[in-house]
C-alpha positions in Angstrom: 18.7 -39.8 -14.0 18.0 -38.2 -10.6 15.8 -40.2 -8.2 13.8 -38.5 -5.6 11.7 -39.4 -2.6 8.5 -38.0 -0.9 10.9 -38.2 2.4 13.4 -35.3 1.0 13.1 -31.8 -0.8 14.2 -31.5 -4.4 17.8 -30.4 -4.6 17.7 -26.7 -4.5 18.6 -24.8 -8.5 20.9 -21.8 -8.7 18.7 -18.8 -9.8 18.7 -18.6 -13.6 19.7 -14.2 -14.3 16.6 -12.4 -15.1 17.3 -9.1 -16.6 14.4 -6.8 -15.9 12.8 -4.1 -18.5 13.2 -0.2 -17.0 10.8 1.5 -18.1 11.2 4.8 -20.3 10.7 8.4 -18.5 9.5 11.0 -20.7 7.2 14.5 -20.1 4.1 15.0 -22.1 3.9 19.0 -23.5 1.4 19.3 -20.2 3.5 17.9 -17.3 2.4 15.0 -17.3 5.4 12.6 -15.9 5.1 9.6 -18.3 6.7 5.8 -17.8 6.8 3.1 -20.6 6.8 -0.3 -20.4 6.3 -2.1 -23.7 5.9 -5.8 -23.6 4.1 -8.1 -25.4 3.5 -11.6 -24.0 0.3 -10.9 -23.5 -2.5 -8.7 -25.4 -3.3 -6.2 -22.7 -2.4 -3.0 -22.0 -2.3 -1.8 -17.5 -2.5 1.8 -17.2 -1.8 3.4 -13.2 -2.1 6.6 -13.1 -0.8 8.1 -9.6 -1.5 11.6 -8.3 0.1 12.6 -5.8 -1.8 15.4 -3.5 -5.5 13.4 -3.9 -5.2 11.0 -0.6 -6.8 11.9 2.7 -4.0 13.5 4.0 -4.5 16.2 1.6 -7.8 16.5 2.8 -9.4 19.9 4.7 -9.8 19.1 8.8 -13.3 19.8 8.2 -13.7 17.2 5.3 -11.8 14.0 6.1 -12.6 11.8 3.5 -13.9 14.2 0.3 -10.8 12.5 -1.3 -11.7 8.8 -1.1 -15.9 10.3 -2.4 -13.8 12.1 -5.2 -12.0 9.1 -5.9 -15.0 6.8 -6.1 -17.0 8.8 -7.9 -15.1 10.0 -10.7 -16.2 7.1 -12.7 -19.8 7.8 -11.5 -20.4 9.8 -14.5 -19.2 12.0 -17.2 -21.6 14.9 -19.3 -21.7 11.6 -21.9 -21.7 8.1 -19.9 -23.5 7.2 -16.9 -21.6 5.1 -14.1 -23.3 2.2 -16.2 -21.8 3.0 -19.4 -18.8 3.8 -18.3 -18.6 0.4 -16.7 -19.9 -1.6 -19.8 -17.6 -0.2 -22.0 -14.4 -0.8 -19.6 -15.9 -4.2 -20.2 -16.2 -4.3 -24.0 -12.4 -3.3 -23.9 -11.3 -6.8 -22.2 -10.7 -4.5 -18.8 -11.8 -2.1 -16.2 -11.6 1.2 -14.4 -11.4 2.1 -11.1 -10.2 4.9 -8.7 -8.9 4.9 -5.1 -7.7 7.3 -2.6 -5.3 5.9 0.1 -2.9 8.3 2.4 -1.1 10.5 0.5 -2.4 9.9 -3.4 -4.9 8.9 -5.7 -4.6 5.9 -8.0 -6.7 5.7 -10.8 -6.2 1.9 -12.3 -6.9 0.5 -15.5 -6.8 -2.4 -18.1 -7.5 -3.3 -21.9 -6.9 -5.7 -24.3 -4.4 -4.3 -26.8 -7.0 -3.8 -30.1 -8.5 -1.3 -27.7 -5.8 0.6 -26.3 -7.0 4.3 -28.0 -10.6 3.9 -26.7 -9.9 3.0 -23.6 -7.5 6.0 -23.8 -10.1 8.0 -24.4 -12.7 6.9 -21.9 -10.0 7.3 -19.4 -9.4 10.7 -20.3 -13.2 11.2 -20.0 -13.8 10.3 -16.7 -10.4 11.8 -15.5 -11.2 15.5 -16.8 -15.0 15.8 -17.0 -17.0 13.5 -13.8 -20.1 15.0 -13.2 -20.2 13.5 -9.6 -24.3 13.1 -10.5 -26.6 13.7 -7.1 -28.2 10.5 -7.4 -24.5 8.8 -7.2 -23.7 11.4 -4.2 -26.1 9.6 -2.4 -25.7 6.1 -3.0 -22.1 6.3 -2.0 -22.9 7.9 0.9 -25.4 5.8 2.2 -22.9 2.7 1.1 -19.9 4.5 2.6 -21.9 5.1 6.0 -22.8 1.7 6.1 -19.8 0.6 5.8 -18.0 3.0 8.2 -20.5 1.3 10.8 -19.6 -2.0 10.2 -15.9 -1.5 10.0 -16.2 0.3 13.7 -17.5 -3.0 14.6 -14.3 -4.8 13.4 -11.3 -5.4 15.9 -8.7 -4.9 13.5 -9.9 -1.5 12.2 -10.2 -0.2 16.0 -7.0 -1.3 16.3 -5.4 0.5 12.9 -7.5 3.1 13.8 -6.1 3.7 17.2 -2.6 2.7 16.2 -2.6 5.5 13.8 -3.3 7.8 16.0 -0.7 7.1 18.6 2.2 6.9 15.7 1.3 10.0 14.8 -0.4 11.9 16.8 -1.8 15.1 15.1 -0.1 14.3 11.9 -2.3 13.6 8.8 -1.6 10.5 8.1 -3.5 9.1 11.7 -6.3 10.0 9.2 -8.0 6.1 8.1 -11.8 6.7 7.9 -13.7 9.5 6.8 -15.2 11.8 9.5 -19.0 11.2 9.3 -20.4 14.6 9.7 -18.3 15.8 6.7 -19.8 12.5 4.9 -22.9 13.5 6.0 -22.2 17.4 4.4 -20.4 17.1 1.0 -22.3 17.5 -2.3 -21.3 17.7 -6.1 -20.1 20.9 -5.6 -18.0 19.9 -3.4 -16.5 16.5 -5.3 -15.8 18.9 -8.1 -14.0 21.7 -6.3 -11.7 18.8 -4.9 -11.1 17.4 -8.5 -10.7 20.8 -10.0 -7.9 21.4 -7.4 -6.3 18.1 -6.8 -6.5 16.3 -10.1 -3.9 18.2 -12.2 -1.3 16.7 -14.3 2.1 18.5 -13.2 3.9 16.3 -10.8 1.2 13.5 -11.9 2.9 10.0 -12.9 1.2 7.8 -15.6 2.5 4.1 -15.9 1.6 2.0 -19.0 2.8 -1.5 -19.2 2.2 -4.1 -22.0 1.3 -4.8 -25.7 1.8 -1.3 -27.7 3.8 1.0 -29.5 5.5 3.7 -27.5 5.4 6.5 -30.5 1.7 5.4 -31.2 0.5 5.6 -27.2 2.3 8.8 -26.8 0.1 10.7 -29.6 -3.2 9.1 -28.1 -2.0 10.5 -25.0 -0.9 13.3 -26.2 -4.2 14.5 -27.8 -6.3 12.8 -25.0 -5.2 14.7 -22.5 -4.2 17.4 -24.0 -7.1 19.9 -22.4 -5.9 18.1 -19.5 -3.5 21.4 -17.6 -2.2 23.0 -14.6 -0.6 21.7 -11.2 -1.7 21.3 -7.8 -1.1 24.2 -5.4 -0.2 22.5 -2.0 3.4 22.2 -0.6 4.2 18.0 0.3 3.7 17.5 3.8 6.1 17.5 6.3 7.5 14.4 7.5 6.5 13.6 11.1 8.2 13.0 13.9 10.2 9.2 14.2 8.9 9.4 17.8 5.9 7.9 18.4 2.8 10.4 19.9 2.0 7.9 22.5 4.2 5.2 24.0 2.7 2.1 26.1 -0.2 0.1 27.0 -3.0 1.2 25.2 -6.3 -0.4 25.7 -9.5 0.2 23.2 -12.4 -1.5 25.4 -14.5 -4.1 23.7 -16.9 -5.9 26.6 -17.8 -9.2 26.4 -14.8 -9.8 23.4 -13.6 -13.6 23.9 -10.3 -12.6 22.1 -7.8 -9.6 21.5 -6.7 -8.1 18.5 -3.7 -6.5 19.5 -0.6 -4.4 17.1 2.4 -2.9 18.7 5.2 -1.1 17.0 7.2 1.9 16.4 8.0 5.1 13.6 11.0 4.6 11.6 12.7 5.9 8.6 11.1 5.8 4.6 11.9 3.0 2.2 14.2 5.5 1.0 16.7 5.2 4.1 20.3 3.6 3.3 19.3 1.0 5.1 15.3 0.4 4.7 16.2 -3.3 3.2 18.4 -4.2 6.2 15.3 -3.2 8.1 12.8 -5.2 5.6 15.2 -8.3 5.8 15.7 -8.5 9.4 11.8 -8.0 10.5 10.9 -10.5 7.3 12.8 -13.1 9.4 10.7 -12.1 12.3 7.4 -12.0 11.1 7.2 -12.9 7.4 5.4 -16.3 6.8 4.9 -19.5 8.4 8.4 -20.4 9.0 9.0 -16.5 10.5 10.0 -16.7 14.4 7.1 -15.0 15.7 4.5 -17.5 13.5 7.0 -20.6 14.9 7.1 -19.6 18.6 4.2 -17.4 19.7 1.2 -19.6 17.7 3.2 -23.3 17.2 5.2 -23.2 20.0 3.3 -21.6 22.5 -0.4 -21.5 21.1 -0.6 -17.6 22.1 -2.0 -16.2 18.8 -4.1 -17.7 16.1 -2.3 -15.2 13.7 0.5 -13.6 14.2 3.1 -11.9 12.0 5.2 -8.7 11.4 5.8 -6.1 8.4 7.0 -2.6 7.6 4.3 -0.3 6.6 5.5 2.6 3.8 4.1 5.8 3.6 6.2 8.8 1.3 8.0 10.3 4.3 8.4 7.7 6.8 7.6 3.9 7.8 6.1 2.2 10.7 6.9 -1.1 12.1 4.1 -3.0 13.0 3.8 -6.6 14.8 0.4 -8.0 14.7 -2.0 -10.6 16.3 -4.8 -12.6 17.8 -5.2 -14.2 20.7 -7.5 -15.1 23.3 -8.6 -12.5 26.2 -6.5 -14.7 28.3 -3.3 -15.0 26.5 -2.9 -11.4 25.4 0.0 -10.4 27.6 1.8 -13.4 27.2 1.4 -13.1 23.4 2.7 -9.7 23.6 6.0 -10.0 25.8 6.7 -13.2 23.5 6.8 -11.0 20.5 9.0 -8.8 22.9 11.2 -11.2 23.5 11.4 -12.0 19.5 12.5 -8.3 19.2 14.6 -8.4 21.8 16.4 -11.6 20.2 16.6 -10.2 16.7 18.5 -6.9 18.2 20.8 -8.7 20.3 22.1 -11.9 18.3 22.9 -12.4 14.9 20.3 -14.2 12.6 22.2 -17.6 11.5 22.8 -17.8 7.8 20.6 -20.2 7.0 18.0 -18.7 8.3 19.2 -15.6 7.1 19.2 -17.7 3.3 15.7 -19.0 3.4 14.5 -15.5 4.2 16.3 -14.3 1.5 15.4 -16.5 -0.7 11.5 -16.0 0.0 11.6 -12.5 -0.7 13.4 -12.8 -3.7 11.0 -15.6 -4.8 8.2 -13.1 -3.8 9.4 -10.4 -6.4 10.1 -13.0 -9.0 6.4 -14.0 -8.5 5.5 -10.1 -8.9 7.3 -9.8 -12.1 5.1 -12.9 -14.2 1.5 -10.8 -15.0 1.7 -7.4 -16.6 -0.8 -6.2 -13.9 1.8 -6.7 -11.5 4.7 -5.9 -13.2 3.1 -2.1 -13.3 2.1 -2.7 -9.6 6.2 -3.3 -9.1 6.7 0.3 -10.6 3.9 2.1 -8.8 5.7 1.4 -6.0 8.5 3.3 -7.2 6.9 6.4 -8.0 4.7 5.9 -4.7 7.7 6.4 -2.5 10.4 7.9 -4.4 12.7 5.3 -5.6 15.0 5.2 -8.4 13.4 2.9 -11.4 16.0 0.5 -11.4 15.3 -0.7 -7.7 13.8 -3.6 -8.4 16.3 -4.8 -11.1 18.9 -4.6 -8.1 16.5 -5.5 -5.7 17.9 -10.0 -5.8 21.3 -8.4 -5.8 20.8 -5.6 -3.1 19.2 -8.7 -1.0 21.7 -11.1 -1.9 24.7 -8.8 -0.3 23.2 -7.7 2.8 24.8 -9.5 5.8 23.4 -10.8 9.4 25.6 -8.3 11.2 23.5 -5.1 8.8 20.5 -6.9 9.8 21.0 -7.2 13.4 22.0 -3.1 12.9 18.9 -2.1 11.4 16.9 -4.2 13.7 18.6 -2.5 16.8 18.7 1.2 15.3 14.9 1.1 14.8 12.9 -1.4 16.8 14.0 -0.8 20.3 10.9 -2.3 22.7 11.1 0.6 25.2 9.8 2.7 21.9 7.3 0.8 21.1 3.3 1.3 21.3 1.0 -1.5 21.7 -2.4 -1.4 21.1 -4.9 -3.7 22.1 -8.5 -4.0 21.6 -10.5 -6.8 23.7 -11.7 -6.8 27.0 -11.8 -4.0 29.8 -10.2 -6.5 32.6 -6.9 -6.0 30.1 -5.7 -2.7 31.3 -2.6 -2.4 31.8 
């Protein structure tokens, strides 16, 4: 028998093969793009529902954020169920409802125990074709919405998203991160329901159910559910934007009197799609990913520059942003930044030493095994293929795919995309920090 110490680690274990489910494609009679996912170690049933023009990109110049009101309020009320109702009966089911716009899409989310899988089917249908968007809820959401639009501009890490947006992408719609508050300030029902009669159609839409049920049996729920549910969106995709950022440089939002900076720099590069998006993931994971990433080991242990710090890819349908992160006090914001220069700079110019390269490696594959225990986010795991266009059996290749990439494709990615004279850098602290 083994014998181990508090002094040592436990002896690492070959990874056991885990053969992942793919889910079934099919088309319902009324375009609806449908995904399967049976599996039954658990009672419960995760609907995601994803549609694909109702994000703020997709909204009108002159009513930037109508899509995240729609969104909210579809589940405010239908011609039979108040938002109360709706709520208590999501809750009788074992589950919930909700609806959310981000960039580019709407996501309406869902869960049940498995005994109610057709009527919480059939609520879902509800609130999907027939909100009322009721006055009363109008203005509750807008008063909650304003309220918290004010706070948020308060927040140094929203004026800094905020602000970062725009300079990736200049007049591009997704700078958009907030609603504009004179169109909050303007839209009524009518308004709610011309954007859901126009954006939430079921040609091109992608529902994802994952869990305890019979495929033949949730297909004719669906199937007479939704049936009234017809027609497609007309609105051409948008156009990918430009891989060069807007603005380039120092770029200084003034906060007096702040006693620390919030500060993100980064640059445009290519959609998770690219042939070599995972070099890119692996070699900024070992920058910024975690406490034993460089950036988190030098710039805040070694150096004490930043009380967080880290780095990540952001995804959007048509392109991907890198973004390095952090804060530090007024005082230390320069130095923090050419430290996470210098990072860059390293990552670009020498190789990444395998073992370092194999504990990153190994985290991220430990990450996705972690993604893959709940149902919940085992149909998060495939939202994130139909969010950005990626074949459904990614994430069974995804250990393999990491396993096989070497330092040298790393070090590639790393120096195709994240060259530091691209870069933008945002910070949002004190006037004396101009640049």
């Amino acid at each position: 028998m083994a014998t181990f110490t508090r002094a040592a680690p436990p002896p690492d274990v070959p990874m056991r093969p885990s053969e992942l489910a793919l889910p079934d494609a099919q088309t319902l009679p009324n375009g609806l793009r449908l995904l399967t996912l049976p599996d039954d170690r658990a009672p419960v049933v995760e609907f995601r529902l994803i549609l694909p023009y109702g994000g703020r990109a997709y909204d009108e110049p002159d009513w930037i954020g109508l899509s995240g009101a729609a969104a909210r309020l579809l589940i405010a009320g239908t011609p039979t169920r108040n938002s109360f109702e709706i709520a208590d009966e999501a809750d009788r089911y074992g589950g919930y409802i909700s609806v959310s716009a981000n960039t580019e899409t709407a996501i309406l989310s869902a869960r049940c125990l498995a005994p109610y899988l057709e009527p919480m089917t059939r609520l879902i249908a509800d609130v999907l074709l027939n909100p009322t968007f009721p006055p009363d809820e109008v203005e509750i959401d807008r008063a909650n919405t304003l309220q918290r639009l004010r706070l948020q501009r308060s927040q140094p890490a929203f004026l800094a998203e905020e602000r970062f947006r725009i300079a990736l992408f200049g007049e591009h719609p997704y700078r958009r991160l907030a609603p504009d508050e004179d169109a909050l300030q303007r839209w009524q029902t009518e308004h709610l329901q011309a954007f859901h009669a126009a954006r939430y159609r079921p040609q091109e839409a992608t529902l994802l159910v994952v869990g305890d049920f019979e495929p033949d049996a949730l297909r004719d729920i669906l199937n007479d559910a939704l049936g009234a549910w017809q027609g497609a969106v007309q609105q051409e995709p948008l156009p990918a934007p430009s891989l060069q950022n807007a603005e380039q440089g120092w770029l200084l939002v003034e906060r007096p009197n702040s006693v620390q900076s919030h500060l993100m720099l980064g640059t445009l590069c290519p959609p998770r799609t690219a042939p070599d998006s995972l070099a890119l993931q692996l070699a900024v994971s070992v920058l910024g990913a975690g406490a034993s990433s460089r950036l988190f080991l030098t710039v805040r242990e070694q150096y004490g520059y930043a009380y967080s710090v880290g780095a990540h890819l952001d995804f959007y349908l048509r392109i991907g942003a890198f973004v390095a992160e952090a804060q530090t006090a007024t005082e230390n914001t320069h130095d923090a930044v050419r430290q996470i220069r210098a990072e860059v700079e390293r990552l670009i110019n020498e190789p990444v030493p395998e073992e370092e390269l194999n504990a990153t490696r190994n985290y991220l594959i430990g990450r996705h095994m972690i993604s893959r225990l709940t149902l919940g986010s085992l149909a998060d795991l495939y939202k994130q293929t139909v969010l950005y266009d990626m074949p459904l059996n990614y994430w069974r290749r995804y250990p393999d795919l990491l396993a096989s990439l070497t330092a040298q494709e790393a070090q590639q990615a790393a120096a195709r995309y994240l060259q530091p004279e691209r870069f933008t850098t945002v910070v949002v602290g004190e006037p004396s920090l101009a640049d």
